[in-house]
C-alpha positions as CSV (number, residue, x, y, z in Angstrom):
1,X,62.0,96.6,117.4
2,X,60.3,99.7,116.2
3,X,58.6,102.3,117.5
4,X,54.4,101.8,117.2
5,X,55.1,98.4,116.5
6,X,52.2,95.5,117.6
7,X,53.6,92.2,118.9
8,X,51.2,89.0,120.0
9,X,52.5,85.9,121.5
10,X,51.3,82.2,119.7
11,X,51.3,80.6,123.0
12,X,48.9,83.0,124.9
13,X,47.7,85.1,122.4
14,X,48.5,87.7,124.6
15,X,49.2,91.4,122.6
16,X,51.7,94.3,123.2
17,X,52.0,97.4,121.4
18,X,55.7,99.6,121.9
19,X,55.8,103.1,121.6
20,X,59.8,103.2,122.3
21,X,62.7,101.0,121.0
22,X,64.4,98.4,122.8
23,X,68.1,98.9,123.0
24,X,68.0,95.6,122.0
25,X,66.8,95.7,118.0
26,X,67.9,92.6,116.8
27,X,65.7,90.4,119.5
28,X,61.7,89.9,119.4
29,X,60.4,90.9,123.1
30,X,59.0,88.2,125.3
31,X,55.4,87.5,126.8
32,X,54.9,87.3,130.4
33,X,54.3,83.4,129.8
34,X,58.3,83.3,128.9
35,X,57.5,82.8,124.7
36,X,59.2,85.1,122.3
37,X,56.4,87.5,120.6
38,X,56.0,88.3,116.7
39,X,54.9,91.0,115.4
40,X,51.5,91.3,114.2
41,X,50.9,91.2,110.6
42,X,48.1,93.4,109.0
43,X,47.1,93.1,105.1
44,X,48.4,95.9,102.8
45,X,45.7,98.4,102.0
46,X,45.4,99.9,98.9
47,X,45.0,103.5,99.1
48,X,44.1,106.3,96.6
49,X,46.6,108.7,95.8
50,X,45.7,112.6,95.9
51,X,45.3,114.7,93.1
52,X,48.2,116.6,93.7
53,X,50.5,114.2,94.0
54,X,49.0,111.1,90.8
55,X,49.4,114.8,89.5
56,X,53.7,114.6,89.7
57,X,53.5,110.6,89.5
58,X,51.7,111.7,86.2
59,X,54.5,114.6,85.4
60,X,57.6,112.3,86.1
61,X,56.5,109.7,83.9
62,X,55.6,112.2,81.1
63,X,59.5,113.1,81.1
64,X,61.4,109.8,80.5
């Protein structure tokens, strides 16, 4: 589990957001109901790239 992360249990719906990391990684935290919690997923957002740097996207692709 990562830091900032958002996890919601199915069975509740109940929703926790960390701000530390377990110890444990490799386990999804559990809901004060007893369920194991996923993490919640948000769409990809397109976002526009700055000047400066479509500027050095633009500049890298120029040399190969």
């Amino acid at each position: 589990m990562n830091e900032r992360q958002t996890y919601r249990c199915d069975s509740c719906n109940c929703e926790a957001k960390f701000i530390r990391s377990s110890a444990d990684d490799r386990t999804n935290p559990r809901c004060k109901c007893g369920a194991q919690m996923k993490k919640f997923y948000s769409k990809p957002a397109v976002r526009r790239m700055s000047a400066e740097i479509e500027t050095i996207a633009v500049a890298k692709t120029n040399r190969n």
